[in-house]
C-alpha positions as CSV (number, residue, x, y, z in Angstrom):
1,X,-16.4,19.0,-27.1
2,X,-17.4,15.5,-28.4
3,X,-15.0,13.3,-30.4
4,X,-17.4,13.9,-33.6
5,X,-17.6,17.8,-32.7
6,X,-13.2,17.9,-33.2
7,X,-13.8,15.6,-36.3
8,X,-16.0,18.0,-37.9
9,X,-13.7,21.0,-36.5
10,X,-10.8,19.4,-38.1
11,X,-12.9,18.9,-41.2
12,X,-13.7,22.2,-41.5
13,X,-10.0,23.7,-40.7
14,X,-8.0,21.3,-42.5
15,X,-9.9,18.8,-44.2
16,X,-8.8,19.7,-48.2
17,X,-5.1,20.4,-47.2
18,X,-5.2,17.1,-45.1
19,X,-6.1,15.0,-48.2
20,X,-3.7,16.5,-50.5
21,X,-1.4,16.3,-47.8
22,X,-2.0,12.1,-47.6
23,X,-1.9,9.4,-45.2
24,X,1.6,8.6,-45.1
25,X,2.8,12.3,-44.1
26,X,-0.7,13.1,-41.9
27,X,1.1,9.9,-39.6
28,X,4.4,11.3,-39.7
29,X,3.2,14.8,-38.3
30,X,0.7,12.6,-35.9
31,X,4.1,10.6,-34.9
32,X,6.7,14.2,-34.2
33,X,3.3,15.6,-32.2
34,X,3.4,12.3,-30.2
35,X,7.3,12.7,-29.8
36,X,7.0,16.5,-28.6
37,X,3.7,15.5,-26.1
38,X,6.5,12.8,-24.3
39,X,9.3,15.7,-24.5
40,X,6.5,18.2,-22.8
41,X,5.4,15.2,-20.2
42,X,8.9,14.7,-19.1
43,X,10.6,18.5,-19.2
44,X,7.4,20.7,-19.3
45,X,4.8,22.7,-17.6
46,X,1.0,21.4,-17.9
47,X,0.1,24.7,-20.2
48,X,2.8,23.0,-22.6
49,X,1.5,19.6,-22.3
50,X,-2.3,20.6,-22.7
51,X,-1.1,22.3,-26.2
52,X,0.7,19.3,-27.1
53,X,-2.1,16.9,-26.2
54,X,-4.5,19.2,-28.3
55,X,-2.0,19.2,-31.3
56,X,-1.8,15.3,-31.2
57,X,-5.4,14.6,-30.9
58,X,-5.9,17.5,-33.6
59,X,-3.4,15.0,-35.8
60,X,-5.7,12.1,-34.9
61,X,-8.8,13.4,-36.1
62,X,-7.4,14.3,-39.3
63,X,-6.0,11.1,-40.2
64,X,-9.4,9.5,-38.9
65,X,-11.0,11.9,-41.0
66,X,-8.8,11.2,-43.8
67,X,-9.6,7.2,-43.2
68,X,-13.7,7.8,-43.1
69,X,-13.7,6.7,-39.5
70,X,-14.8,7.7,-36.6
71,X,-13.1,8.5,-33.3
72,X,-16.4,7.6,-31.1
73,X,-16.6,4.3,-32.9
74,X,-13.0,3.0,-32.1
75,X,-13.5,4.2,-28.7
76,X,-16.8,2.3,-28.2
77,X,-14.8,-0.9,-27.5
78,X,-13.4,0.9,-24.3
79,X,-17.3,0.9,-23.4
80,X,-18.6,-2.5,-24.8
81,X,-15.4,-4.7,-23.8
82,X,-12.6,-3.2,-22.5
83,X,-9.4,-5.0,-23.6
């Protein structure tokens, strides 16, 4: 799946709760996914850490999503000029 395919996914799923939900909490959820994909890194098996790297780049699309930006555009630096 492309960056714009999980985008659109996320669109679809979540996009109108996403927006009422807001910015502020969308980065708080992104930041307690991030939290529990460290806890699964350090104490868990890789089924566990595949869900939780899903869950966290499920969090990131929505809050690009809810920014109008896109995923394959911040990564193009990585292409272009990487830092």
């Amino acid at each position: 799946m492309e960056l714009t395919e999980v985008q659109d996914l996320m669109e679809r799923l979540y996009g109108e709760a996403d927006r009422e939900r807001g910015i502020p909490a969308t980065v708080a959820w992104l930041c307690e996914e991030v939290g529990e994909l460290a806890q699964a890194v350090r104490k868990q098996t890789p089924d566990r850490q595949l869900h939780e790297l899903g869950d966290v780049l499920a969090w990131l699309a929505s809050l690009a999503n809810q920014l109008d930006l896109s995923l394959d555009e911040a990564m193009r630096r990585y292409v272009e000029d990487p830092p």
